[in-house]
C-alpha positions as CSV (number, residue, x, y, z in Angstrom):
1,X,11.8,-11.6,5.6
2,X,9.6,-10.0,7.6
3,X,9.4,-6.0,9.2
4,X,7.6,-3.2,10.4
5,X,7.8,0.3,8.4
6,X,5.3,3.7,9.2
7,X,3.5,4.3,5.6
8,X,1.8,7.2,4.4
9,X,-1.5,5.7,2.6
10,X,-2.7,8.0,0.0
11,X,-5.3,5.7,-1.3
12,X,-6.9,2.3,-1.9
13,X,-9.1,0.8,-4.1
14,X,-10.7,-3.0,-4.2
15,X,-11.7,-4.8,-6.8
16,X,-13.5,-8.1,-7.0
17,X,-14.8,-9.7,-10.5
18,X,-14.0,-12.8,-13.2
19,X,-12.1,-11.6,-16.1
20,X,-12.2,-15.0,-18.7
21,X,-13.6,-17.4,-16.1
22,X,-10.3,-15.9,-14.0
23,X,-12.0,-15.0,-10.7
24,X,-10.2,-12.1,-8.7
25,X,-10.9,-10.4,-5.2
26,X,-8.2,-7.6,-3.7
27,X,-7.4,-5.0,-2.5
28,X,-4.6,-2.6,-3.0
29,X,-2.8,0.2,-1.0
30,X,-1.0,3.3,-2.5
31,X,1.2,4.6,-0.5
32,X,3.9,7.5,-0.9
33,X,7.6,6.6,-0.9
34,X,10.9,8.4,-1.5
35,X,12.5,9.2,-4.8
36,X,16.2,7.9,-4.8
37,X,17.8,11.4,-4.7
38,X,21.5,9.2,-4.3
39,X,22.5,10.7,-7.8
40,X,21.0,14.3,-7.5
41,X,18.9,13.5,-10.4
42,X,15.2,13.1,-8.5
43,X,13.6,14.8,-5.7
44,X,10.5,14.4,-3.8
45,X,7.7,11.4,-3.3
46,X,6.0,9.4,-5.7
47,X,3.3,7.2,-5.4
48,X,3.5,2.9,-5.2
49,X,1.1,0.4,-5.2
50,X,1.1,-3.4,-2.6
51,X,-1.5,-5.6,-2.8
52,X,-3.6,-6.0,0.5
53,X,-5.9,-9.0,0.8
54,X,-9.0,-9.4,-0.2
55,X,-11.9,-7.0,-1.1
56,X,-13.5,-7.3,2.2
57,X,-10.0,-5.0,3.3
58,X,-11.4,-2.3,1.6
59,X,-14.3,-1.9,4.1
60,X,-11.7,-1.4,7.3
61,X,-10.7,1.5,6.1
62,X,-12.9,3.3,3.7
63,X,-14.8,5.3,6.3
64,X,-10.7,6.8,7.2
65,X,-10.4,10.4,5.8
66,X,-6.6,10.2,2.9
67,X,-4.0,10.2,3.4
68,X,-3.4,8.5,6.7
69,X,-0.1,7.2,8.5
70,X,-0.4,3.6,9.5
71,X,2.4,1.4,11.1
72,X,2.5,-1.9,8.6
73,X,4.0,-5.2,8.9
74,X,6.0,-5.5,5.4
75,X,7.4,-8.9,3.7
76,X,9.5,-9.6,1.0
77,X,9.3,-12.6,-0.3
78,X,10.9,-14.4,-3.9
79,X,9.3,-16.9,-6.6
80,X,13.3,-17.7,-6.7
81,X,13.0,-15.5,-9.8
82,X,11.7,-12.3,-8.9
83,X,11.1,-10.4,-5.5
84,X,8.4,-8.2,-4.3
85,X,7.3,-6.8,-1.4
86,X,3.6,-7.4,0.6
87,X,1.9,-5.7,3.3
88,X,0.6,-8.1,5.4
89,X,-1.0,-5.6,8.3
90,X,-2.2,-2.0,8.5
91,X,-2.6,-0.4,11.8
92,X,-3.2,3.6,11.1
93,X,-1.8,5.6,13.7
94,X,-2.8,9.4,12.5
95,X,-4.8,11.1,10.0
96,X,-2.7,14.1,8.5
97,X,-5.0,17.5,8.0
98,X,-5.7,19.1,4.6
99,X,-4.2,22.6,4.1
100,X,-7.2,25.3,4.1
């Protein structure tokens, strides 16, 4: 299931390597989300992590001053076992300004 959601990225880092003949190449977006205040036990934001592609990613958006907004194209999808959720686009939209 595919949709769109407006993200706050606070940060991304890529990584590329071979850990025990295991190669890897990423990237991965953190991004600020809600805590589930439904129970009055939690307030405020914390911080989540989705994997973004590959390494090369990282380069599209590095020169972008943190955090950003960006409008992002979301899927969830399920081994049939588990569920997560990947961001499949990032399109930033505004750059919030730091407090002086």
């Amino acid at each position: 299931m595919k949709f769109n959601s407006q993200i706050k990225i606070i940060g991304m880092k890529k990584s590329k390597g071979d850990y025990e003949g295991n190669p890897y190449d990423n990237t991965t977006m953190y991004t600020e989300v809600g805590l589930d205040d439904s129970k009055g036990m939690a307030k405020g934001n914390a911080g989540t992590e989705y994997r973004f592609g590959l390494s090369t990613e990282y380069e599209k958006y590095a020169h972008l001053p943190f955090p950003f907004i960006a409008n992002c194209e979301m899927e969830i999808v399920t081994s049939g076992k588990e569920q997560k959720t990947l961001m499949r686009t990032c399109v930033p939209v505004s750059v919030e300004k730091k407090a002086a």
